[in-house]
Structure formats: C-alpha cells, structure tokens
C-alpha positions in Angstrom: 12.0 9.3 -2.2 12.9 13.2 -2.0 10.5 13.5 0.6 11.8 10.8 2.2 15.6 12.0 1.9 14.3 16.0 3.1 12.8 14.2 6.4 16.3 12.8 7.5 17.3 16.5 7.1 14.9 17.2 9.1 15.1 14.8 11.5 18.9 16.0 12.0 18.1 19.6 12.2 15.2 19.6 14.5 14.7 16.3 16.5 16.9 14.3 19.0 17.7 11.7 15.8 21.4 10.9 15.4 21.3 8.0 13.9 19.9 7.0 10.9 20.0 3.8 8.7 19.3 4.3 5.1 17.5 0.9 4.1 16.8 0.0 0.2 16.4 -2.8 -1.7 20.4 -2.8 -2.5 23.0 -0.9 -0.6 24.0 0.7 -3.9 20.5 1.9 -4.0 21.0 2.9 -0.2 24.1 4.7 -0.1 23.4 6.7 -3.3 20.3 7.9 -1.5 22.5 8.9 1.4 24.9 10.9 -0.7 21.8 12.8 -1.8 21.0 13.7 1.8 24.7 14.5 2.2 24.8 17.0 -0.7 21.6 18.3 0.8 23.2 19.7 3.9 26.6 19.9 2.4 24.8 23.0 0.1 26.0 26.0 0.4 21.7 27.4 1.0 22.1 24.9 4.1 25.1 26.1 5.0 24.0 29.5 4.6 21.1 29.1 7.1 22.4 26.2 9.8 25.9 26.6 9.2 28.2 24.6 7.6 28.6 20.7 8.6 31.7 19.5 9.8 32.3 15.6 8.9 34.0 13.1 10.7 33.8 10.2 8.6 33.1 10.7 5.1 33.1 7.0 2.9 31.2 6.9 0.1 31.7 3.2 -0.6 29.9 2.3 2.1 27.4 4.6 2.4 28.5 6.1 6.2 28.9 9.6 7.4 29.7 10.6 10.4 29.5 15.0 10.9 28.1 17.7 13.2 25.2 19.8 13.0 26.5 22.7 15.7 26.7 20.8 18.8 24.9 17.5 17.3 27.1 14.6 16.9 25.0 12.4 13.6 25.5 9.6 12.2 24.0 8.3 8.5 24.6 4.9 6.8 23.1 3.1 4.3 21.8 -1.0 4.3 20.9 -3.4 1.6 17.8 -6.0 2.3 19.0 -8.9 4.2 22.5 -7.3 5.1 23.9 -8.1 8.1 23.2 -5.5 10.6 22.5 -7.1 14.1 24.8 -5.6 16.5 25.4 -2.4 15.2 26.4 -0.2 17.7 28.5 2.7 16.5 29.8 5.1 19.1 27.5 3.8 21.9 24.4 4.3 19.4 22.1 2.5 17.5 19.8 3.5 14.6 17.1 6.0 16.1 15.5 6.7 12.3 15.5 4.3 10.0 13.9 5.0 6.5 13.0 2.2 3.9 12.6 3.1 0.7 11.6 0.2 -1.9 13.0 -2.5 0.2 11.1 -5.0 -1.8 12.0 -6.0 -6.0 8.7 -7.4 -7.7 11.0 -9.9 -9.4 13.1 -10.9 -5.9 9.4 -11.6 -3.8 7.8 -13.9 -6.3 8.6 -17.0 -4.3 6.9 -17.9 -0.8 10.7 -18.6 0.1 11.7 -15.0 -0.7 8.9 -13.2 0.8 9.0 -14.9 4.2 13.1 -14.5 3.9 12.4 -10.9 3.4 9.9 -10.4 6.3 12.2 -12.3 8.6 14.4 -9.9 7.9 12.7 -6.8 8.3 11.0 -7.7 11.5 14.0 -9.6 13.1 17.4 -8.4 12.1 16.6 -5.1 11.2 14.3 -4.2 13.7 16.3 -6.1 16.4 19.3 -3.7 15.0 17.2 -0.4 15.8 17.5 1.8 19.1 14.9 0.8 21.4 12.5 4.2 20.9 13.1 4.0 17.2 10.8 5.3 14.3 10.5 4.0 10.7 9.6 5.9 8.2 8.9 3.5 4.9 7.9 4.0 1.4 6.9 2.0 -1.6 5.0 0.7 -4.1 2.6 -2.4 -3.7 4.2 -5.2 -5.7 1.9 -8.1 -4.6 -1.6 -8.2 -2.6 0.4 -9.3 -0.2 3.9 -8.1 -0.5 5.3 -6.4 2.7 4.4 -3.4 2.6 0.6 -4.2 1.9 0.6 -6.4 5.0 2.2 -3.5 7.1 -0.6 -0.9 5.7 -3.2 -3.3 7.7 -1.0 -2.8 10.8 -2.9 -0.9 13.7 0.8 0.2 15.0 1.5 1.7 11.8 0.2 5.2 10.5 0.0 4.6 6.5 -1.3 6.4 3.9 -1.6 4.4 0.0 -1.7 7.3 -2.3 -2.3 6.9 -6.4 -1.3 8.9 -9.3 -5.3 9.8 -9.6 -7.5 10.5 -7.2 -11.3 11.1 -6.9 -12.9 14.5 -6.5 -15.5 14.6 -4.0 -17.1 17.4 -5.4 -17.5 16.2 -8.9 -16.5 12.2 -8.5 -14.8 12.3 -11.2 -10.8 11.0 -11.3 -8.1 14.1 -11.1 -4.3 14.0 -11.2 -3.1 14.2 -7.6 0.1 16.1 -8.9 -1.1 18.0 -12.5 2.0 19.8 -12.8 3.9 16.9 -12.4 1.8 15.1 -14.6 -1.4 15.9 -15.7 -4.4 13.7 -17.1 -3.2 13.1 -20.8 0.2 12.5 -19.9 -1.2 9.3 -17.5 -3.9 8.3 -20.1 -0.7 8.3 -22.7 1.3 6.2 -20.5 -1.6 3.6 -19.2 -2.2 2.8 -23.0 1.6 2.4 -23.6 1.5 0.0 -21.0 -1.4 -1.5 -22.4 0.3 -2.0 -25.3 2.9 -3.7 -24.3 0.8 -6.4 -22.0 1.9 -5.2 -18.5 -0.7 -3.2 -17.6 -0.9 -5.0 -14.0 2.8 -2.9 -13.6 1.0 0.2 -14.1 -1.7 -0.4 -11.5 1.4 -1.5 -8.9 3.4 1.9 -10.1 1.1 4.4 -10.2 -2.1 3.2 -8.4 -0.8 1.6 -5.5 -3.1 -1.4 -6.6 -1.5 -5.2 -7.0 -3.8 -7.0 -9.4 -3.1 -9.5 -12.2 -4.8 -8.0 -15.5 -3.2 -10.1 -17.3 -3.8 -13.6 -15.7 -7.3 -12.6 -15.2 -10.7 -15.3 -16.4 -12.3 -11.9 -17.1 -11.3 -9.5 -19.8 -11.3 -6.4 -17.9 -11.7 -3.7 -20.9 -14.7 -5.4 -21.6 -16.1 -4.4 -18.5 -18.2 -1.3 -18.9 -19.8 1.2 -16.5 -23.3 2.3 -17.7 -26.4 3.9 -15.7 -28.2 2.5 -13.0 -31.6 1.2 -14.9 -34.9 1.7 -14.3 -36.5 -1.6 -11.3 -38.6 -3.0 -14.3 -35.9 -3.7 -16.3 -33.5 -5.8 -14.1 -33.9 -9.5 -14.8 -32.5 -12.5 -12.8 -31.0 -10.4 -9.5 -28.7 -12.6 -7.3 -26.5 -11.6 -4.9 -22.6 -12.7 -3.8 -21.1 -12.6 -0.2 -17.6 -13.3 0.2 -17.7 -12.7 3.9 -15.0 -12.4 6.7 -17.0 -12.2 9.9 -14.8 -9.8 11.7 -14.7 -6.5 12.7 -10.4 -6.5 13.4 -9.1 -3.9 11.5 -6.6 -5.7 10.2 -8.7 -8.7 8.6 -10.2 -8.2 5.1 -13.3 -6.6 4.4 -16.5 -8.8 3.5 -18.7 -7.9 0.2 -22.0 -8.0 -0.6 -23.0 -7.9 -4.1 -26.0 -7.4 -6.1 -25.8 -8.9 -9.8 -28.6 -8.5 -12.5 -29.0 -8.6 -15.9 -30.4 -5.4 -18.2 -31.8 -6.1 -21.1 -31.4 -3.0 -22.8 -27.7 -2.9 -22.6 -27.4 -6.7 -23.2 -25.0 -7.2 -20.6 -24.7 -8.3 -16.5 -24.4 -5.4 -14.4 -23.3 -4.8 -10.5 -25.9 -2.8 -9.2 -25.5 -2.2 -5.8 -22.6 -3.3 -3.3 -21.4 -3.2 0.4 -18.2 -3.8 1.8 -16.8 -3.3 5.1 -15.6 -5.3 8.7 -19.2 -7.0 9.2 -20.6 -8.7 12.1 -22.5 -11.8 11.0 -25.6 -9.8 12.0 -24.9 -7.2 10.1 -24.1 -9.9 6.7 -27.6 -11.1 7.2 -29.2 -7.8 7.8 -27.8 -6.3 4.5 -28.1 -9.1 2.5 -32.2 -9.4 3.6 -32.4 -5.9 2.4 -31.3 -6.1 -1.0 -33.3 -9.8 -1.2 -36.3 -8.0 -0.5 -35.4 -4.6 -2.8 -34.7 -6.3 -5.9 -36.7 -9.6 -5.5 -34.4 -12.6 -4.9 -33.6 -15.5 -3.2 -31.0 -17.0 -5.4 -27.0 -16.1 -2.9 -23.9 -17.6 -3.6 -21.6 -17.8 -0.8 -17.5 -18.5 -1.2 -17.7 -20.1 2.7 -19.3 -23.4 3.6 -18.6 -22.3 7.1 -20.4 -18.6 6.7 -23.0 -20.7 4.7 -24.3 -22.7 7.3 -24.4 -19.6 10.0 -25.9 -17.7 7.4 -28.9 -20.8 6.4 -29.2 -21.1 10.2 -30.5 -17.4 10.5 -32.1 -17.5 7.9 -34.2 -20.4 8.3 -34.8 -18.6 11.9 -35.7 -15.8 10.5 -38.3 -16.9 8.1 -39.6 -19.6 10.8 -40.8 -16.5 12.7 
C-alpha cells in the first residue's frame, strides 16, 4: 500500500497522469489513502525538491484534491467498491491512473451473488469510468481461489506478480523471509502457530502467502502430512499414478498434474514421489504419464475426467496395439 501511494507521486511528478482515482474496498478506506499521498507531497522534503503544491480543491470528506505540480494541473479522488462513478468527467478529464488497493473483503465475496456484483463492477462501471489510455495499478491479497484478483493474475493483458512472505532460495532451496528486517523467520514461524492456534490458519496462507486454501474444511489433516527422502526403487510398493488434466496449453486455463503415489514401507506411510504439472497437450499427458508407468512399474491411473479418460484409453489402447 506505500508503494502503491509513492507510485501516484510518481505518476504526478514524472508522467502525463493527471488524474487519478483512489479505489478501495470502502471510500473511508480510499480517501484516507489519498490523504496519505497528499501529506506526501504536501512535505516540506517534497516541497523542498519540486516545490511546493498549490491546491485548488482541498475536501477531505470526500476524498478529492484538486492542486498543481509547477505547470501540471492534477486531480486525486478516492472510490468505494460499487460507488457510482460512471460519468465522471471532472474538468474535461477522466481518471488516467487508477490504483485498487484491497477492493475485495473475504467476508463481502463469500456469495456467488457478491462476487459476480463485484466483478460487474470492476470491469463495467469502473472501467467504463476510466480515460480511454488508462493504466491500473492493483494490489491485494487472494481471498478465494477464485476471488478477483486471482482471476485477473491469469489475465494475459495483465502484468502480475503474486509475492509471499517466504520465498525459496535457489541456491540452497530452502524457504527465506523475502523482507528479514521487516520480519524475519521466527517472527513468521511465531505468528503461523498463533494462527494455528486459533483455527484460522487458511487466513494466514491468504495474508501472508498469497495462497487461498481451506485448511480447515480440508478431508485431509494437513500437519500430518510429512516430507521425508526419496527411497531407495526396491522399496516402493503399490505405485499408481493421478492425472487431473486440462488439455490446454492457454495461459490462462489451469495447469494439468501428473502424480506418482506409492507406498514405503519403511516409513509406514503413502508418499508423492514424483509429479508434473504444466499447460499439456494431450500428447504430452500420455507421453509423461507412459514414462513414469514404465519407471516405477504400474498400470493402475486414476483419472478425475471421463472425457480425458476415454482420449487417454483410446491412445493407449493404440499405443500398446502397436
């Protein structure tokens, strides 16, 4: 969010922007963010360096501002979700920047009603609202699987990044703190078993993972779930193998999986012992799935699709007939 409120300072300073609409999920919630960006340039550092800003309209109630930057004529105001804002034209301009930050509550988007209200919204009034070169900058956290702003990360006209409180080290694999002096590893594993604790661990994964699952819901326990050494190819017992597959390769369908399941005696337990997931071709589904039939010695595939099923029997029974 300070990132986000720095930017329409910099938009202001050092673009063409003149207009920018504040979105939240309340306009409270808006137009304190746009005082914030007020005080910003209203600082006497900012002042110090640009000059200081001369303001036309200054109404904190509403969240508007109206001031000059030297020569530039901007404009800032603030917008709740679902607040009327077709039409608004202020001084022969529309919105040219619009930054959404948390436009969705967890508690508000629980309904199919309130989701679809919500994306109607978004993509019709508010859009409709904005100049027609505009930019959208939008931040978040992922509520649902498919909340908004999850749908809009598998948008090919969007540039998103999904960041997480830890991340992995490709040098050593192991999980690090993306910010440690913000908060480092014992601070997280302190708060993670708080929320443990309390039963709403599935609100720690959406806060500070960027992940949307259901822990709590879930037909498996997940701390039961253990991560242990890949064993030795004598060991494994009864190998099968999952597909869940989504014959596409649009970047904006979901990926298939292709899972290899056996148990290990040793540890007494089912383990995953090899997967692949990615936009596969049917081809490409048979081809892996072959490969780990004839690495670990099974035949026995269970397939969510009746659909994929039946292409996938077809080539195989092609396949083996040759």
């Amino acid at each position: 969010t300070t990132w986000a409120k720095l930017s329409a300072v910099y938009f202001f300073l050092f673009t063409n922007t003149r207009f920018i609409a504040y979105a939240s999920n309340t306009h409270t919630v808006a137009s304190y963010a746009c005082a914030d960006i007020i005080n910003l340039i209203s600082s006497p550092n900012f002042s110090a360096v640009f000059g200081k800003v001369e303001f036309m309209k200054y109404q904190d109630s509403s969240g508007y501002y109206q001031f000059r930057i030297g020569e530039k004529i901007c404009m800032l105001k603030a917008f709740g979700a679902g607040q009327q804002i077709r039409g608004i034209n202020i001084n022969n301009a529309r919105p040219d920047l619009a930054i959404v930050d948390d436009i969705e509550d967890s508690d508000e988007i629980k309904t199919k009603d309130s989701k679809l209200k919500l994306r109607s919204w978004f993509f019709g009034t508010f859009y409709k609202a904005l100049a027609e070169d505009f930019k959208i900058i939008m931040i978040g956290n992922m509520t649902a699987e498919d909340c908004l702003l999850a749908d809009i990360c598998k948008l090919e006209s969007w540039y998103s990044v999904i960041m997480s409180s830890l991340i992995k080290n490709p040098e050593t694999g192991k999980l690090e703190p993306i910010w440690s002096a913000r908060k480092n590893m014992n601070k997280i594993r302190e708060e993670y078993k708080e929320f443990q604790r309390m039963g709403i661990l599935s609100r720690w994964y959406e806060e500070m993972m960027n992940m949307p699952v259901n822990l709590e819901n879930n037909l498996v326990d997940f701390t039961k779930i253990i991560y242990s050494p890949f064993p030795d190819m004598e060991e494994i017992r009864f190998p099968f193998i999952t597909i869940d597959p989504a014959f596409t390769q649009n970047s904006n369908s979901d990926d298939s999986a292709i899972v290899l399941h056996a148990f290990v005696p040793h540890t007494n337990s089912w383990q995953i012992l090899e997967y692949h997931y990615g936009k596969f071709s049917v081809n490409e589904v048979f081809s892996i799935t072959l490969s780990l039939m004839q690495k670990y010695k099974t035949t026995v595939i269970g397939l969510e699709s009746n659909a994929a099923q039946r292409v996938l029997v077809l080539i195989f029974e092609t396949y083996f007939a040759n």
